[in-house]
N, C-alpha and C positions, 0 to 999 in steps of 0.2 A: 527649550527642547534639549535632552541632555545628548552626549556626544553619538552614545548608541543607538539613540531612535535615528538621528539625522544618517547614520552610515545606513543602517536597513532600512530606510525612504529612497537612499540615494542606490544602494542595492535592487531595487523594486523598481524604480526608475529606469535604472540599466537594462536589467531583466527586460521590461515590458520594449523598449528600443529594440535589443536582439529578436525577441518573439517577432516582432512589428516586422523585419528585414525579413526575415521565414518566411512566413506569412502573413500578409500586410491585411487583409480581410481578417484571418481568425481574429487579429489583437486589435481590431478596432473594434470587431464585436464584443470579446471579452470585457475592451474598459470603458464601453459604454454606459456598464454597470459595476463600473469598479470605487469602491471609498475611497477619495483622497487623501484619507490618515491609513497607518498601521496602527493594527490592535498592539499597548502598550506592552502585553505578556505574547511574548515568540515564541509557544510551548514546542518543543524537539518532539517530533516522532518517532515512536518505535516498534520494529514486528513485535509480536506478542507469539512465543513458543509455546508447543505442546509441550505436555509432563516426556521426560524421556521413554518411557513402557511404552509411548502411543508414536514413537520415528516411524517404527517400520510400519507399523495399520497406517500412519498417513503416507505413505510412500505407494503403498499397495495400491490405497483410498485413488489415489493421485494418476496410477496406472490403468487404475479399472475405471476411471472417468475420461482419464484422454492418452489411447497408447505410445503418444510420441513424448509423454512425461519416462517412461522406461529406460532410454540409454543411459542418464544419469543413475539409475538403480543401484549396477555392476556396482561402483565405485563406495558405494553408500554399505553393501553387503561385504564389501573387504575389510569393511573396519569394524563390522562387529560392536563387540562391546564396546571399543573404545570409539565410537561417534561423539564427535563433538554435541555439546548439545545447545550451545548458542544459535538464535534465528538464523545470524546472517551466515555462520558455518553451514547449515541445514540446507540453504540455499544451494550451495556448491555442487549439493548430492543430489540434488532430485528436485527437477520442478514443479511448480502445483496449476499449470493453469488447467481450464476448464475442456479445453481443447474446442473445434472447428465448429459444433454442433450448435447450433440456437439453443440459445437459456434463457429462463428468466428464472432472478433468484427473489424469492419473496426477501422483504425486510418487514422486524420488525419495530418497536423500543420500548428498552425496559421501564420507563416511568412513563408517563401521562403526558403525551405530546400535543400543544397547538395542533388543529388541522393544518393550519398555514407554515409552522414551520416545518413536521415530517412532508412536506410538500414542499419547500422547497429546499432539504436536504437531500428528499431521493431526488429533486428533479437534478441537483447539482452531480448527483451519483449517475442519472444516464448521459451525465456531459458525454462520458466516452461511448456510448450510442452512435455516436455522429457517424463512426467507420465501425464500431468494433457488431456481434451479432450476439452479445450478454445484455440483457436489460435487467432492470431492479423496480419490481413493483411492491408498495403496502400490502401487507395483510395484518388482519386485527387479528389474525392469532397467532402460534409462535413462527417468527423466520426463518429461513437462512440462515439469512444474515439480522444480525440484533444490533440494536446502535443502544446505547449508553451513553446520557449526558452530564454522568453524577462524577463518574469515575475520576483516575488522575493519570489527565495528560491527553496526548492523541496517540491513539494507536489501532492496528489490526491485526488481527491474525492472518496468514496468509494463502492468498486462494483457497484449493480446497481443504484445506485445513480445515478451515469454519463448520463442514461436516462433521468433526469430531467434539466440537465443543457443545456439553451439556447442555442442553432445551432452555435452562433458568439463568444463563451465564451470557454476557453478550460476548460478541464478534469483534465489535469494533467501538471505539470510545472518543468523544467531542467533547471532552469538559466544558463545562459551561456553556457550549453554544444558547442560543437565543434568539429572538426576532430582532432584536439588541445588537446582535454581534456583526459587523461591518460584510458586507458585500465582499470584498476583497480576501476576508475570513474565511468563507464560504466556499470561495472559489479554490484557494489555496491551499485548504485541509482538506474537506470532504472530497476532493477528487483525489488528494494527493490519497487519502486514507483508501480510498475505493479505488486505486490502483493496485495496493496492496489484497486486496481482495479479490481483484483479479489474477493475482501472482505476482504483481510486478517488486520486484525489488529496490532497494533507493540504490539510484544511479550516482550518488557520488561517493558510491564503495566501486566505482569501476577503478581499475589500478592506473589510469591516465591521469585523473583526479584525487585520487589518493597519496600520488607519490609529491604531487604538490602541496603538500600540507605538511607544515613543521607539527610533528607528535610533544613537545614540551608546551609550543604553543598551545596548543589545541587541549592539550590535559587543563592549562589554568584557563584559558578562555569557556569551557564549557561547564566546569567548574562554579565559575561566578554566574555563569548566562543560564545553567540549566541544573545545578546542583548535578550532577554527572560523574561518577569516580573514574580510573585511569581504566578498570576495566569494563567500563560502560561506551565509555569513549574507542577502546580499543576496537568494540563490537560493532559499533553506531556508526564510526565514522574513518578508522585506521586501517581495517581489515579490506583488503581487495576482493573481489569477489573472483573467481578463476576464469577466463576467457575463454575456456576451453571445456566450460560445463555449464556457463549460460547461452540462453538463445537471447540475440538483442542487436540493437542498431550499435554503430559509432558512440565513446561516449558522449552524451552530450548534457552541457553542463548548463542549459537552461532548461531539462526535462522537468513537469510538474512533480517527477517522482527526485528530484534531487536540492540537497539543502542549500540556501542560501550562507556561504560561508564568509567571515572577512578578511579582508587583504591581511588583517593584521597576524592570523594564522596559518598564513602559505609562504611557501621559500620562495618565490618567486613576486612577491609583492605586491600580487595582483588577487580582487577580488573571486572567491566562484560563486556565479550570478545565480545559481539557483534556477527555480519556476516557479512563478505565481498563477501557471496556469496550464494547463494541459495544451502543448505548442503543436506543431505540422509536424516533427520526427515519431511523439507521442502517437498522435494520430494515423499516422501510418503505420508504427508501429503493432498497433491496436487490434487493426483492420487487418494485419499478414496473422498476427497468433488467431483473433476470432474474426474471420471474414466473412461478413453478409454475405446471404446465399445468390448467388451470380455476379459476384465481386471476383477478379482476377485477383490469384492472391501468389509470392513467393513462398513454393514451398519453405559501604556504610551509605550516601544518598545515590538513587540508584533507578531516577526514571526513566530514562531510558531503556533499560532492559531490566525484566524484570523474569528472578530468580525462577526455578521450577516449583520453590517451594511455595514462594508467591501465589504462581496462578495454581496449582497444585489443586485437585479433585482426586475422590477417593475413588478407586478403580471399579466402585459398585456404581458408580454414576456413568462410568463411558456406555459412548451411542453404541447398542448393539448394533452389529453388523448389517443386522435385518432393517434394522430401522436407514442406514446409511445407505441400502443399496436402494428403498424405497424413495429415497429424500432423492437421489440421483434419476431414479428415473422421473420424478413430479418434475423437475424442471425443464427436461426436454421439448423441446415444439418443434414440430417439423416446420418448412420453409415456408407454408401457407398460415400461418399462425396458430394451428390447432396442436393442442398437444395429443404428445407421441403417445402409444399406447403403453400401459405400464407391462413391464414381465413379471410382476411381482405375482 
C-alpha cells in the first residue's frame, strides 16, 4: 500500500471518529454500509460555471426562485463588467439556493443507466431528505437535473444554475461511477456533488480553513495528486469565501461539502479531516435553508476548474426565459404532496 493511500485511510478513519462524537446514531448508520478500502483515484471536485453573458440571468433566475437570494445582488451589480467570472468568486455575489418552498427536482442521465444503479444514485441524492424539503426523483425524459457518467471528473453546477443549462448538456458529472464502484464512493461524491446542487458551496474555502493551508504546498501537492495548475488551485482551494455574503454554520471541517486535505499541506501540521458523509451540522444546516413544512426553522491541466471556453454553448441554445419560469413552477408541491398549480 503506497504511502498516500495509507494517509487518506487514516484521513477517513479520523473523519468517521469525529462525525461518530456529533452524532453517534448518524455514523453508525452511515458505516454500516461503508467499503473498508478507498477507491485508489481521489478525483477533486469542482463547481462547474456558466458562460459569463448568463451571471446576471442566473442572479435574476436565483431571485425569482427564492427572494432571500437578493441581498447578495447589490454587490454583484457594482461591479459590472468587471465580475469575476470564477465559480467560487460568483458565490461571494449572489446565492442560488432553491429557497423554503417544497421541491422535487426530476433527474435525469445522459447514457443508458442500470435500473439499480440510477436507483441507488438518486437514492444517495435524497440522503439530504432526511431534514432538508428538496427531493430528487427519475424521470425517463429530460431533467432538471442530468447526471453524466462519461465525463471528466466530479462536478456540478450550482443550485439554481442548473436551470440555465441546455436540455442535451448535463448538470452534474460521476466519472465512471458503477455498480463496481465502493459504497464509500457513493456516499462521499454523490451527496457531496448533490450539495452542490442544492447551492452549497465547499466549505474548506471558509477563510478559518483556508488560512491554514501553506499555498507552495498545496500548488505542488495538487499538482501531482490531481494535475491542478496554481490557478485552479487558487480557485478550488486558496480563495476564502466572504463571511459577510454567505449564509452558513461555523466552519466546519468534517462537512460532507469539504475536502479531505493532508497535514503535509497546512502550516499548522495537522490534517483537515474532510467528510465522507453528510454529518449533524450538514443536517441541520439543510433543514434551516429548506425546512419541512411544520419544521421550526431559524430564520495548461485544469480539472478542477474548467474555463468558460470549455463548458461554452452558443447563445442560440440558452433556456429561454419562458421555458425557465415554466421548469420553476413543475417543481413546486404544496405541503400535502400535490403539486402547485402552474401560472404559466
Amino acid at each position: 500500500m503506497n504511502q498516500n493511500k495509507k494517509i487518506q485511510e487514516t484521513l477517513n478513519k479520523i473523519a468517521e471518529l469525529v462525525n461518530e462524537a456529533v452524532d453517534p446514531q448518524g455514523a453508525k448508520e452511515s458505516g454500516a454500509n461503508a467499503d473498508s478500502s478507498t477507491d485508489s483515484q481521489n478525483i477533486g471536485c469542482s463547481i462547474r460555471m456558466l458562460p459569463p453573458r448568463l451571471h446576471v440571468k442566473a442572479a435574476e433566475t436565483a431571485v425569482k426562485i427564492n427572494p432571500v437570494n437578493a441581498p447578495l445582488m447589490e454587490h454583484m451589480m457594482q461591479l459590472g463588467a468587471e465580475m469575476p467570472s470564477d465559480p467560487q468568486f460568483l458565490t461571494l455575489l449572489t446565492s442560488k439556493y432553491w429557497g423554503p418552498a417544497p421541491r422535487r427536482l426530476t433527474v435525469s442521465f445522459m447514457e443508458v443507466v442500470p435500473v439499480a444503479l440510477r436507483t441507488k444514485i438518486i437514492g444517495h441524492m435524497n440522503a439530504w431528505n432526511r431534514t432538508a424539503c428538496i427531493s430528487f426523483v427519475y424521470t425517463t425524459g429530460v431533467g432538471q437535473v442530468r447526471i453524466s457518467l462519461r465525463g471528466s471528473g466530479y462536478w456540478s453546477y450550482l443550485g439554481t444554475d442548473v436551470l440555465l443549462i441546455p436540455r442535451d448538456r448535463p448538470t452534474m458529472n460521476l466519472q465512471g461511477f458503477s455498480l463496481g464502484t465502493s459504497d464509500r464512493e457513493f456516499t462521499r461524491v454523490v451527496r457531496h456533488e448533490t450539495g452542490h446542487t442544492l447551492g452549497f458551496p465547499h466549505e474548506h474555502m471558509r477563510r478559518e480553513i483556508v488560512n491554514r493551508i501553506d499555498p507552495i504546498k498545496a500548488y505542488d501537492y495538487f499538482w501531482r495528486t490531481q494535475g491542478w495548475n496554481r490557478a485552479t488551485v487558487d480557485a478550488q482551494v486558496l480563495t476564502p469565501l466572504d463571511p459577510t455574503k454567505i449564509i452558513g454554520t461555523a466552519a466546519d471541517q468534517t462537512s460532507i461539502m469539504c475536502y479531505q486535505l493532508p497535514a503535509s499541506i497546512t502550516r499548522d501540521g495537522r490534517p483537515i479531516l474532510g467528510g465522507i458523509d453528510i454529518n449533524a451540522t450538514d443536517y441541520a444546516f439543510a433543514g434551516r435553508i429548506y425546512p419541512k413544512p411544520g419544521h421550526n426553522t431559524d430564520s495548461s491541466h485544469q480539472q478542477g476548474v474548467q474555463s468558460s471556453e470549455e463548458n461554452e454553448w452558443s447563445e442560440a441554445e440558452d433556456v429561454p426565459e419562458e421555458e425557465i419560469e415554466q421548469v420553476i413552477q413543475s417543481m413546486l408541491y404544496e405541503s400535502n404532496g400535490t403539486q402547485a398549480e402552474s401560472y404559466a
